[in-house]
C-alpha positions in Angstrom: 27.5 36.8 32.4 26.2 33.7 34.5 22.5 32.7 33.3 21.0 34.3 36.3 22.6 37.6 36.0 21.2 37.3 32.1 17.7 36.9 33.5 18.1 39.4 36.1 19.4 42.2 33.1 17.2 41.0 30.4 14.7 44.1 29.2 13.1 45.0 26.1 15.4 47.5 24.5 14.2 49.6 22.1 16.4 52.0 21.4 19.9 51.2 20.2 23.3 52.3 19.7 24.3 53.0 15.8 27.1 49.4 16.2 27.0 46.6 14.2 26.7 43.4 16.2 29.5 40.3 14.9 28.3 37.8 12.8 29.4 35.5 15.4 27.7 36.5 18.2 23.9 36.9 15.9 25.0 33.0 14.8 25.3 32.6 18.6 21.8 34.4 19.5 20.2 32.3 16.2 21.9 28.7 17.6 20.1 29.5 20.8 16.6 29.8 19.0 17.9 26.7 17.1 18.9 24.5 20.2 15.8 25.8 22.0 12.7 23.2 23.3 10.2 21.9 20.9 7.5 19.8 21.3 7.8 16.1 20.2 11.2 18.0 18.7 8.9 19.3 15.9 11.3 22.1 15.2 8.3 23.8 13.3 10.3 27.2 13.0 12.6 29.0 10.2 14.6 32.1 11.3 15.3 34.5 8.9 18.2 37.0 9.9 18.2 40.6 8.7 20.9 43.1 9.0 20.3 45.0 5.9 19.4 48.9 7.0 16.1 49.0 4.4 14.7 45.6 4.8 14.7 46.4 9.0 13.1 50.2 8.1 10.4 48.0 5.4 9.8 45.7 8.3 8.5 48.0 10.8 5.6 48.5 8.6 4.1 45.1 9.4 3.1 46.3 12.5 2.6 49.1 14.8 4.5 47.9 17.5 7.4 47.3 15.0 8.7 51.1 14.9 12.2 50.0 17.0 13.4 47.7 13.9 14.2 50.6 11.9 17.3 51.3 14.1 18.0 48.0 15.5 21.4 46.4 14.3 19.6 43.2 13.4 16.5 41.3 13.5 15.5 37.6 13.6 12.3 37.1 11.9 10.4 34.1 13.1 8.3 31.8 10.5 6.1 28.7 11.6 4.9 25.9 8.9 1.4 26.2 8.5 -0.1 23.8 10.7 -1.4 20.1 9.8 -3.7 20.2 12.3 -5.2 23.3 14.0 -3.6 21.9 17.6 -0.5 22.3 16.6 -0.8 26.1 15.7 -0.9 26.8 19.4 1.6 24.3 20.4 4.3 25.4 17.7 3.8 28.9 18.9 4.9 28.2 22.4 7.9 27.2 20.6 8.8 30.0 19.6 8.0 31.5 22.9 10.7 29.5 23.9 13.0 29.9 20.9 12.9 33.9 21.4 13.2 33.7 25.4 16.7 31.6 24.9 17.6 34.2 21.9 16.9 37.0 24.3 19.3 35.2 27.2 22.0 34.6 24.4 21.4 38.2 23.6 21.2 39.9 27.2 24.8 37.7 28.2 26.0 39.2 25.2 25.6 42.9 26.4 23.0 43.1 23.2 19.1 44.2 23.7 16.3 42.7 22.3 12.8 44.1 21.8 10.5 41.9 20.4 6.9 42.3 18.0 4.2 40.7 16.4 3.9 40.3 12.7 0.4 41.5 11.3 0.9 42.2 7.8 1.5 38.6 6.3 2.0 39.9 2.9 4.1 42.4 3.3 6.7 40.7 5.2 6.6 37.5 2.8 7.3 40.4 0.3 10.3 42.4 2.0 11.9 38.8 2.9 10.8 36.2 0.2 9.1 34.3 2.5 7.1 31.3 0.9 3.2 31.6 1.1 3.3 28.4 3.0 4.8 29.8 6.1 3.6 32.0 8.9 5.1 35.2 9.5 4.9 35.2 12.9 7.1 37.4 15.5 9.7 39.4 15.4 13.2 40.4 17.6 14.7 43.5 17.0 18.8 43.6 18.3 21.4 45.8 19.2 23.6 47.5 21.7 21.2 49.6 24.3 21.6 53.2 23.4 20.3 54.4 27.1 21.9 52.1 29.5 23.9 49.0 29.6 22.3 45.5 30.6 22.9 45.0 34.3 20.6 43.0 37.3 17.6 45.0 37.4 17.7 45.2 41.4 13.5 46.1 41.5 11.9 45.4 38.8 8.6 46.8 37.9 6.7 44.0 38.5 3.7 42.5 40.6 4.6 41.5 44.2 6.0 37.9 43.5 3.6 36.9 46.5 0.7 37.8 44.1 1.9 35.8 41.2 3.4 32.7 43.0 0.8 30.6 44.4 1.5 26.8 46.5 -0.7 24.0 46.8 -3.6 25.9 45.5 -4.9 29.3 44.4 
């Protein structure tokens, strides 16, 4: 799939086929995050990888929005350092805005959904995963093959008139 096309198809997915995906193409969606933009190349993130059927069904627990995980094929959970300085808590998370956004292209040109969460429940998912109590549990990405439909161009999305959103010069 050309990157376009991959923008075009990508859609949070959160219902999924009962496939595994190849540990070659997760290592493909997780070099993404890796190779993805970071501010002063700060690289503040650690991705921990889950394929393991009880860890994903644990991890919808640490949050309400989390529900999909327990049938996903696999999950990249996202961990920040905490920060030295409170600036850099917002910077370091648009990093991992970006990280997930290239993991979701990698994903989408793949044929492979992603739906992606918050993390509220620090403790619990430093607990299911062995994350150190110096890192930030901080967003999740739930994978696998769509179970309704497969990942084409949306030709109309259901979005605001791009008119309404895109301003030139001024407001």
């Amino acid at each position: 799939m050309e990157t376009w096309e991959a923008i075009r198809a990508r859609r949070n997915v959160r219902t999924y086929q009962e496939r595994p995906i190849a540990a070659g193409d997760l290592d493909r969606i997780l070099e993404a995050g890796w190779r993805s933009p970071s501010a002063s190349n700060r690289q503040p993130w650690d991705f921990v990888a889950v394929t393991e059927r009880s860890q994903l069904q644990e991890l919808t627990t640490v949050w309400v929005g989390a529900r999909h995980l327990a049938e996903a094929a696999a999950a990249v959970v996202m961990t920040l350092r905490q920060p030295e300085q409170e600036r850099y808590l917002t910077i370091d998370q648009y990093d991992l805005g970006q990280a997930t956004m290239a993991m979701m292209l990698a994903a989408t040109d793949l044929g492979i959904g992603s739906g992606h969460s918050a993390i509220g429940d620090q403790e619990a998912c430093r607990r299911i995963l062995g994350i150190p109590e110096d890192r930030i549990c901080a967003y999740m990405l739930a994978l696998g093959y769509p179970a309704d439909r497969p990942l084409k161009p949306i030709a109309h999305p259901d979005r605001r008139p791009f008119d309404d959103v895109v301003h030139r010069g001024h407001w």
